[in-house]
matplotlib code that plots the C-alpha trace (Angstrom):
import matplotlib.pyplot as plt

x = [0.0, 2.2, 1.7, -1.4, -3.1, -2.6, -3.3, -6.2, -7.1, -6.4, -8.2, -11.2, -11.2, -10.3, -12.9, -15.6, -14.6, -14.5, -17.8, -19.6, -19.0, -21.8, -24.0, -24.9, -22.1, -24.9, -25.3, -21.8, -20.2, -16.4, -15.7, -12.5, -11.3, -8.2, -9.0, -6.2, -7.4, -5.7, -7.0, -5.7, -5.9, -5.1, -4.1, -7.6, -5.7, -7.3, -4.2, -2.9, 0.8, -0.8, -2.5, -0.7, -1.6, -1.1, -2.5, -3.3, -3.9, -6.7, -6.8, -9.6, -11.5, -14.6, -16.3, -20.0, -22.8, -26.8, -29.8, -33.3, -35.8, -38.6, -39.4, -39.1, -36.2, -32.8, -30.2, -26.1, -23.3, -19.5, -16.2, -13.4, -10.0, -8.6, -4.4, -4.4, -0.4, 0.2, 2.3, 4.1, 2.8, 3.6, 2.5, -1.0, -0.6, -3.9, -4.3, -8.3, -10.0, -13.5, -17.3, -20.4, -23.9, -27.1, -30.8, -33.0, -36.9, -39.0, -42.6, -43.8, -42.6, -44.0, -41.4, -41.3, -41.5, -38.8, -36.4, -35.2, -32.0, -30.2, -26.6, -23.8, -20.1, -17.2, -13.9, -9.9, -7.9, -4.4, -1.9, 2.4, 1.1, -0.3, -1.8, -4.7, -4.9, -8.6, -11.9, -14.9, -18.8, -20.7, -24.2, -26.5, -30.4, -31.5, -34.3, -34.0, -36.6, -37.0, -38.3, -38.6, -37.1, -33.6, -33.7, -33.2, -32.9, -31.9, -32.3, -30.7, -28.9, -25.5, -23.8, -20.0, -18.2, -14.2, -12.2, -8.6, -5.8, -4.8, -8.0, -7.6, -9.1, -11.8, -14.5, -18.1, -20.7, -24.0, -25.1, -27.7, -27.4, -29.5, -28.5, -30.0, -29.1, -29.3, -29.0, -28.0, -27.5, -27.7, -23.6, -23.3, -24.7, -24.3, -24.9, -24.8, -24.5, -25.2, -24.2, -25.0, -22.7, -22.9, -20.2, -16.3, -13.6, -9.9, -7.5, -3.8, -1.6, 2.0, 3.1, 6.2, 8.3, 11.1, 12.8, 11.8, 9.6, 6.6, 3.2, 1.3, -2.0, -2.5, -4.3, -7.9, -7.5, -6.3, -9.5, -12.2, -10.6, -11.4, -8.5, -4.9, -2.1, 1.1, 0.6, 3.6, 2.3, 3.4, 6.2, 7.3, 7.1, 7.7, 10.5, 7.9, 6.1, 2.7, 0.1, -3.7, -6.9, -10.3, -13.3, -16.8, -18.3, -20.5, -20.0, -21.7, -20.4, -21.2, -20.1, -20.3, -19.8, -20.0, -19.6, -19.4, -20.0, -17.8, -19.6, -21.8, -19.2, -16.8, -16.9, -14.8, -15.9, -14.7, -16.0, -15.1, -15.8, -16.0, -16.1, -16.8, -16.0, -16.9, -16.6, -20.0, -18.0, -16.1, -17.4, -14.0, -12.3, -12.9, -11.0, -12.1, -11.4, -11.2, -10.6, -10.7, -11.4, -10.6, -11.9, -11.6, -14.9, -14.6, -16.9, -15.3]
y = [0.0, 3.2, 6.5, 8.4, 5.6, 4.4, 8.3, 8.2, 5.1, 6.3, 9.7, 8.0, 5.3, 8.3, 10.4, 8.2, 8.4, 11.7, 12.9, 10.1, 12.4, 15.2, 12.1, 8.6, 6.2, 3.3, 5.0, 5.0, 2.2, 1.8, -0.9, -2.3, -4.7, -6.4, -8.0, -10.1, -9.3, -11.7, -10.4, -11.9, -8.8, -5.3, -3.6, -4.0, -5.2, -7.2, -9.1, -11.5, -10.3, -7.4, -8.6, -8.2, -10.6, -9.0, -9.8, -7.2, -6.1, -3.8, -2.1, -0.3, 1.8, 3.3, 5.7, 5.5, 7.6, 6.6, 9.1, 7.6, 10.2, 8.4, 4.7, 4.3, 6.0, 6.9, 9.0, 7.9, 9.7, 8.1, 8.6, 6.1, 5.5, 2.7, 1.7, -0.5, -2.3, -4.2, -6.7, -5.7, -2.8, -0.5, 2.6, 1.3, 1.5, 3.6, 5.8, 6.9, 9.3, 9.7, 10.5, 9.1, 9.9, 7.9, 8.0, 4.5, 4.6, 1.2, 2.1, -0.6, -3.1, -6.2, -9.0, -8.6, -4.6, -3.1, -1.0, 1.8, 3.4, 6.7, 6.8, 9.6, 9.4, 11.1, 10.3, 11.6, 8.2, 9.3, 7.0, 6.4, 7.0, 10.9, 11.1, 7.8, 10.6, 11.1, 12.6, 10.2, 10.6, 8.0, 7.9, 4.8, 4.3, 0.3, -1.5, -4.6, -7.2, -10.2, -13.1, -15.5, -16.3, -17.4, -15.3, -11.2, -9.5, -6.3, -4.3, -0.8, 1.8, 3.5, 6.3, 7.2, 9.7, 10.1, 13.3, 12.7, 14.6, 12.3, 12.5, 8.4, 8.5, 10.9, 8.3, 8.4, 5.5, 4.0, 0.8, -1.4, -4.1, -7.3, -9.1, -12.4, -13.3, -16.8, -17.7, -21.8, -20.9, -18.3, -18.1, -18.7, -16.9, -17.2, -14.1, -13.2, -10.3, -9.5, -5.9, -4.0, -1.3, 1.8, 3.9, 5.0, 2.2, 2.4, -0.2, -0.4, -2.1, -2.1, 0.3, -1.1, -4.3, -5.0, -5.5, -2.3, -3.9, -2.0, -3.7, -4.3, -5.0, -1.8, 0.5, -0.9, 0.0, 3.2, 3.8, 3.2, 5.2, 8.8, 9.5, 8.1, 9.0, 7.3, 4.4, 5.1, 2.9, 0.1, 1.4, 1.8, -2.0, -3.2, -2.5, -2.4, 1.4, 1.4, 3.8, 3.5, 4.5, 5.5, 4.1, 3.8, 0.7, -1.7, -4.5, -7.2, -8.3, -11.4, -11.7, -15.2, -15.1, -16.4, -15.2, -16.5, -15.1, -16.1, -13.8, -10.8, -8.2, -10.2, -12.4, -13.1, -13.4, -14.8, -13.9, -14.3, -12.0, -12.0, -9.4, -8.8, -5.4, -4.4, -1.4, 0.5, 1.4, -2.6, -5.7, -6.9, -4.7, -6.0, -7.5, -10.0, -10.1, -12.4, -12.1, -13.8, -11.6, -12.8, -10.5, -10.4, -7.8, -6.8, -4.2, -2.8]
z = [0.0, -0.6, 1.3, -0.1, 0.4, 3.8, 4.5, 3.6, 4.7, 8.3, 7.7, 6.9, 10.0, 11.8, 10.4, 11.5, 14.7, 15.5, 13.4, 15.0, 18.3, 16.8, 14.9, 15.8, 15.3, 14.0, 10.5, 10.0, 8.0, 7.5, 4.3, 3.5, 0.6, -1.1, -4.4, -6.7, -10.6, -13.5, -16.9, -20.2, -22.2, -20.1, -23.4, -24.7, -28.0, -31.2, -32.0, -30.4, -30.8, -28.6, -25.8, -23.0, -19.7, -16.3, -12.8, -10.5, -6.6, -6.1, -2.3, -1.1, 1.8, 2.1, 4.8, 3.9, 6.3, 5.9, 6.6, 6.9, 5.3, 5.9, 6.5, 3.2, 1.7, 2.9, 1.6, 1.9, 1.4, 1.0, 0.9, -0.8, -1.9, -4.1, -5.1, -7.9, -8.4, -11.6, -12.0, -15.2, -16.7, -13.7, -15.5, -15.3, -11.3, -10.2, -7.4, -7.0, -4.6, -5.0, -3.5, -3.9, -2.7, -3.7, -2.6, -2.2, -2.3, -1.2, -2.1, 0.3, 2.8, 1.2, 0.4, -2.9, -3.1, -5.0, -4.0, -6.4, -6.3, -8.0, -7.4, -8.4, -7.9, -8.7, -8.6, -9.4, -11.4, -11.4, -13.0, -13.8, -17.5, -16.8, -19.8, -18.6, -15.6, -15.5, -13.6, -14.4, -13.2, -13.2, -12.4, -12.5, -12.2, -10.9, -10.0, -7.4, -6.3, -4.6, -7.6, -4.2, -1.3, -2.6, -6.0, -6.6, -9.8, -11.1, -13.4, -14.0, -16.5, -15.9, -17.7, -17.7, -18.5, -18.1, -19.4, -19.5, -20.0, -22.9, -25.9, -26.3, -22.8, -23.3, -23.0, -22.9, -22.6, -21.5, -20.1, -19.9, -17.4, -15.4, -12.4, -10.7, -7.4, -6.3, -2.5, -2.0, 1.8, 4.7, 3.7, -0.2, -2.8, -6.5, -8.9, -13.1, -14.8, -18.4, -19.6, -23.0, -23.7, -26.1, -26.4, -26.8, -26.1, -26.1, -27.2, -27.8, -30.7, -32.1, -34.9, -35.3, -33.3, -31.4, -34.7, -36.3, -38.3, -39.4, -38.3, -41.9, -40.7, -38.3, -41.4, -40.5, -36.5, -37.9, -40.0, -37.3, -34.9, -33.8, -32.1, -31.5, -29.7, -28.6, -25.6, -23.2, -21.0, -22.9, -24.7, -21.4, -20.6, -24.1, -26.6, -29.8, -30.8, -29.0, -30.2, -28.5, -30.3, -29.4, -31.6, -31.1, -30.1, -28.6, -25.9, -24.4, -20.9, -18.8, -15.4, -13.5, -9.6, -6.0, -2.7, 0.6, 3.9, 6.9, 9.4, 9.0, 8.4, 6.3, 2.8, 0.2, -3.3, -6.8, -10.1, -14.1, -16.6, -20.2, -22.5, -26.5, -27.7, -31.7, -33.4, -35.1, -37.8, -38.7, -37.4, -38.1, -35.4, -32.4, -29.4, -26.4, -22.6, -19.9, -16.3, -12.6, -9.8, -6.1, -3.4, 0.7, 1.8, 5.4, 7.1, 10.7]

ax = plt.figure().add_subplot(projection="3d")
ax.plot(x, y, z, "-o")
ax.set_aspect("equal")
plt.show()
């Protein structure tokens, strides 16, 4: 964990405990999490020369506070910070500060009622590479219901928006996404997630390799793309010319997970994601991604 984090780590656990002297402690929640990523593509490349595996720890803290408005809606309010450390590609290490506030509405206390949500969060991405340096808000709209006693489902829409100070980065998008919870115990729980994406995408590709050698097959990336600058990220960690593109596109994500309670206040989970990304303007351009997540939740 380097130093910005772990201060700010500490302010928050310490900032709970000193604003919980002027409001009750009880809607106060301090979150922490450690999660190992392994993603088989991290340069969101089409060619296979290009993709570039890397595994990942993620390392977070959150100081969340809850409001009941009425029985049936609450307001909350939060503050977090993340580190993410690669492996190889350490000008992809992330540093992230960030707030988020969100209100929740239950029309009815029936089992089955839903419970609607609006969220809003902002946060600062800084990075080794500056120009992936970035300010993104992302606000989301979702729908959640119990189907029966073991089953949830939800259904919401996100948008995102990232402004960089490199233009590759500049990305805007919206989602559509459903979720189904399934219970098999008090403890374990299994989940899906399907995502539709509309939107900008970035990816990354050699110009030219280790040899000098000038990459032939690079002029159809170049057409689709609306902007392109050079990747110093990975020239960085590799010896060939990286440039990185932005293009517009469409995705469809599926995420397959579990998790698994040890107590009330801590869980781990593990999940696999897969994800197909095409370009509106060449079905031909596209690239695919796979990862494993492995997480540790604990709430103090």
């Amino acid at each position: 964990m380097n130093g910005l984090l772990r201060v700010t780590f500490v302010a928050l656990l310490s900032g709970a405990s000193v604003t919980a002297v002027a409001l009750d402690m009880e809607n106060f929640t301090v979150d922490g999490d450690a999660t190992f990523v392994w993603d088989d593509n991290e340069s969101q490349a089409q060619w296979e020369r290009d993709q570039v595996e890397d595994r990942s720890l993620i390392v977070g803290a959150q100081l969340g506070y809850g409001h009941l408005l009425s029985q049936t809606s609450m307001l909350t309010g939060s503050v977090f910070a993340e580190q993410k450390i690669m492996d190889k590609v350490g000008q992809l290490d992330r540093t992230s500060l960030g707030l988020k506030g969100a209100y929740r509405w239950q029309p009815s206390s029936a089992f089955t009622a839903p419970t609607i949500e609006f969220n809003i969060a902002w946060q600062d991405d800084n990075y080794g590479d500056e120009a992936r340096d970035s300010g993104v808000l992302t606000s989301q709209l979702f729908v959640t219901r119990r189907l029966t006693d073991r089953i949830t489902g939800t259904a919401g829409l996100q948008y995102r928006s990232r402004d960089s100070s490199g233009s590759v980065w500049d990305l805007d998008d919206a989602r559509i996404f459903l979720n189904v919870d399934y219970g098999i115990s008090d403890a374990l729980a299994t989940y899906f997630t399907y995502s539709y994406i509309q939107g900008d995408s970035s990816s990354s590709a050699q110009r030219s390799y280790c040899n000098g050698a000038a990459a032939t097959d690079i002029l159809p990336l170049i057409n689709v793309a609306t902007e392109i600058e050079a990747d110093e990220a990975f020239n960085e960690y590799h010896c060939g010319d990286w440039l990185a593109y932005r293009l517009d596109a469409h995705s469809h994500t599926a995420v397959l997970g579990a998790n698994y309670g040890f107590s009330h206040s801590f869980s781990a989970d593990l999940s696999f994601l897969y994800a197909d990304v095409i370009s509106d303007d060449d079905a031909d351009i596209s690239y695919q991604r796979h990862m494993i997540r492995a997480s540790l939740l604990k709430r103090f």
